[in-house]
C-alpha positions as CSV (number, residue, x, y, z in Angstrom):
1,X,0.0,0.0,0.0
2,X,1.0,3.1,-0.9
3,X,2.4,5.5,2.4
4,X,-0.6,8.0,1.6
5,X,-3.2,5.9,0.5
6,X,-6.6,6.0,2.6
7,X,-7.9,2.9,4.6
8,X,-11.2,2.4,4.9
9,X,-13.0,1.0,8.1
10,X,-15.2,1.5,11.0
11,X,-13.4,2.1,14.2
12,X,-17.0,1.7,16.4
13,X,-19.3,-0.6,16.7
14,X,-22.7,0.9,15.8
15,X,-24.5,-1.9,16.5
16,X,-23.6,-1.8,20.2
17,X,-26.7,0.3,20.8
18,X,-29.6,-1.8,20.7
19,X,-33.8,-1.0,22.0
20,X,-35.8,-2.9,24.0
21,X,-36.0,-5.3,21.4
22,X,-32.4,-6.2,21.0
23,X,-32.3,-4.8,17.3
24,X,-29.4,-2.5,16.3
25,X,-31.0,1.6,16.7
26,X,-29.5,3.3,14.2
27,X,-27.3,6.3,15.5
28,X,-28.9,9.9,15.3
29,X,-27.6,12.3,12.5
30,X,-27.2,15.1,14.8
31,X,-25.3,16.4,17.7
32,X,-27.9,18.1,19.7
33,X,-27.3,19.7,22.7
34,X,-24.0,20.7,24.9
35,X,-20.8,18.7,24.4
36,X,-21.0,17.7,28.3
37,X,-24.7,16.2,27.3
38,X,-23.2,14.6,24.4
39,X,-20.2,12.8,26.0
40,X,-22.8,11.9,28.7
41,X,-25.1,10.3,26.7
42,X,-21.7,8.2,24.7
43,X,-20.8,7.8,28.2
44,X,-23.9,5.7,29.0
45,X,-24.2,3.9,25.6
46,X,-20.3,2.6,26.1
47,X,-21.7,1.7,29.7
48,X,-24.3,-0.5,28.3
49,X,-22.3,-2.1,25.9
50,X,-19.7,-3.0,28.1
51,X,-22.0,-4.8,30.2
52,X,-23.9,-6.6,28.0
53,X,-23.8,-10.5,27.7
54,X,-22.8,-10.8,24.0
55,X,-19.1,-10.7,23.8
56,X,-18.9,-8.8,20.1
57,X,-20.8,-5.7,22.2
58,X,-18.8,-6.3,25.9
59,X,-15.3,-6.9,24.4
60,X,-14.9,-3.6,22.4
61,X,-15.9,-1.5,25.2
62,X,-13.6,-3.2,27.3
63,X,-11.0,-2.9,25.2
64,X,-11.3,0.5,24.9
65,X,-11.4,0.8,28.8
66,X,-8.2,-0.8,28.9
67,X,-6.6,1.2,26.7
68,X,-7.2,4.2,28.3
69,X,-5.0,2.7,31.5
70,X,-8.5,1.4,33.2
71,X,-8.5,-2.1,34.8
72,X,-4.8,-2.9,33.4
73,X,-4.8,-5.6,35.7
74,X,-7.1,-7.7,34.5
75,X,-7.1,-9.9,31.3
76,X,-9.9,-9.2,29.1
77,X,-11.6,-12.8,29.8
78,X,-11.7,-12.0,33.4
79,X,-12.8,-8.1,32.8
80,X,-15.7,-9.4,30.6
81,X,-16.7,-12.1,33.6
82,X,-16.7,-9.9,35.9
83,X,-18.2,-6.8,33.5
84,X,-20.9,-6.0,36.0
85,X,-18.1,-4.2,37.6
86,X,-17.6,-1.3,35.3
87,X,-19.1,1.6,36.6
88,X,-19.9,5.1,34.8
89,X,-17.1,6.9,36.7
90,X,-14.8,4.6,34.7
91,X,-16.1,5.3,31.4
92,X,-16.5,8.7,32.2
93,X,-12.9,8.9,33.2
94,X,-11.9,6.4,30.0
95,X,-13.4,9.6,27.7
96,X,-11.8,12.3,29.2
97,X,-8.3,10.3,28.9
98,X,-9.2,9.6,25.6
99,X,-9.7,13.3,24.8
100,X,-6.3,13.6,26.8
101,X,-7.7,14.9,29.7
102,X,-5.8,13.2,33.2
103,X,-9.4,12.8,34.8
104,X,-13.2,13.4,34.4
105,X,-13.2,16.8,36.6
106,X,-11.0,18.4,34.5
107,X,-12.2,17.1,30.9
108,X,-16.1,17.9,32.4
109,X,-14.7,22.0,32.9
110,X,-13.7,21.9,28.7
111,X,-16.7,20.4,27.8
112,X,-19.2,22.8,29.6
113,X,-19.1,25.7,27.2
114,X,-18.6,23.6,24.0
115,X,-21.3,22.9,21.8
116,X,-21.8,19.4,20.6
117,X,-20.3,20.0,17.0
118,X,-17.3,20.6,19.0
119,X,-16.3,17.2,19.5
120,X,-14.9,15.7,16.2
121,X,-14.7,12.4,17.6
122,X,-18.2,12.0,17.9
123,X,-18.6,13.7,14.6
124,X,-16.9,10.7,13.0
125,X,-18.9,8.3,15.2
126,X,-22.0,10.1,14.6
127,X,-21.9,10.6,11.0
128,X,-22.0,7.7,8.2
129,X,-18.2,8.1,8.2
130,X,-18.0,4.4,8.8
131,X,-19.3,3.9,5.7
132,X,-16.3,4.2,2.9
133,X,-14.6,7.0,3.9
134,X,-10.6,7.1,3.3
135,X,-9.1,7.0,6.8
136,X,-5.4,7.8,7.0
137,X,-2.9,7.3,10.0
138,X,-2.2,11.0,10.7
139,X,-4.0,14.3,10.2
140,X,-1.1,15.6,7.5
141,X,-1.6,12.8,4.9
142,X,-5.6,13.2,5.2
143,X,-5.2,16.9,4.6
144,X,-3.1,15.9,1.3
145,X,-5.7,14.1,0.2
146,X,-8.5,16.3,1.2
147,X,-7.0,18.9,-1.0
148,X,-7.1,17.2,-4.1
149,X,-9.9,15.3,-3.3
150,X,-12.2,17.5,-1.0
151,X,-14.0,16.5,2.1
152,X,-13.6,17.7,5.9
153,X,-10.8,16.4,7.7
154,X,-11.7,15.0,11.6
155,X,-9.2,13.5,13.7
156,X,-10.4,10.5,15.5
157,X,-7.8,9.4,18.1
158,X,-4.3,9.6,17.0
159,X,-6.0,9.1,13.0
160,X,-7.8,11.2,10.9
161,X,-10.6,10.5,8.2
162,X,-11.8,12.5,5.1
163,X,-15.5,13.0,5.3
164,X,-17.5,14.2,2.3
165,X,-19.3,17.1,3.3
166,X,-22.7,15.6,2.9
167,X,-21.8,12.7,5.6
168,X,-21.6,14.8,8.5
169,X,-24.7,15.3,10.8
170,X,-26.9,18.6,11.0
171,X,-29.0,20.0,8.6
172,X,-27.4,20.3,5.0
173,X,-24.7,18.3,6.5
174,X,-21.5,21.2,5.5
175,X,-23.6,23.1,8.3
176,X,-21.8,21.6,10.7
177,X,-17.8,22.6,11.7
């Protein structure tokens, strides 16, 4: 593969939010709201996925818990036996080191005056970015490409994708950012 050619994938699991049914709810297209209502509300959907029973929900979540320095002690097997465990201050915590923030308190204060098209994480999450969008391995070689072949540029922890315009949530979808 050539050093600046786009990737495409999914880094989230969509279908980790499911109704009272158990079907897959499909994410919204917009980002209502304040960013500290926002990152609550991802807050409590990576919750509930890390404590469900099926594995290919559970297992991401935890992952990503772990990777933000959470429950290092623990092998994954164990974390998902003992998932009941994982409480909201964790995943709370997890986001805000994600968003490299050392804690929740301080990652909260940042949030409160932002509105929710602030966060271009959750842009990428929210929009149909998961769909075929080039994704690159840093923000420089997405800007190349965005150049020649247009698009927003979002960085989504430590990567960056290209999305077209018409992808990102909010009316007219360019409306946003």
């Amino acid at each position: 593969m050539h050093k600046h050619s786009p990737r495409f994938f999914c880094p989230v699991d969509r279908s980790s939010s499911t109704g009272s049914s158990g079907h897959a709810v499909p994410a919204s297209t917009a980002l209502p709201g304040s960013a500290l209502d926002f990152v609550r509300r991802q807050a409590r959907r990576l919750l509930k996925a890390a404590r469900s029973e099926q594995p290919m929900h559970a297992l991401p979540a935890l992952r990503r818990l772990q990777a933000a320095g959470l429950f290092s002690g623990w092998r994954l097997p164990e974390l998902f036996r003992q998932r009941e465990t994982v409480q909201l201050k964790h995943v709370l915590r997890a986001l805000a080191m994600e968003a490299g923030h050392p804690d929740w308190a301080g990652y909260k204060q940042a949030l409160e005056p932002l509105p929710a098209q602030a966060l271009d994480d959750y842009l990428v999450e929210e929009s149909r970015a998961c769909g075929l969008s080039p994704w690159f391995s840093n923000e420089a070689e997405a800007r190349e490409h965005a150049r020649s072949h247009g698009g927003r540029v979002i960085r989504y922890r430590g990567q960056a994708v290209v999305v077209p315009q018409e992808q990102l949530p909010g009316p007219g979808g360019g409306a946003i950012g």
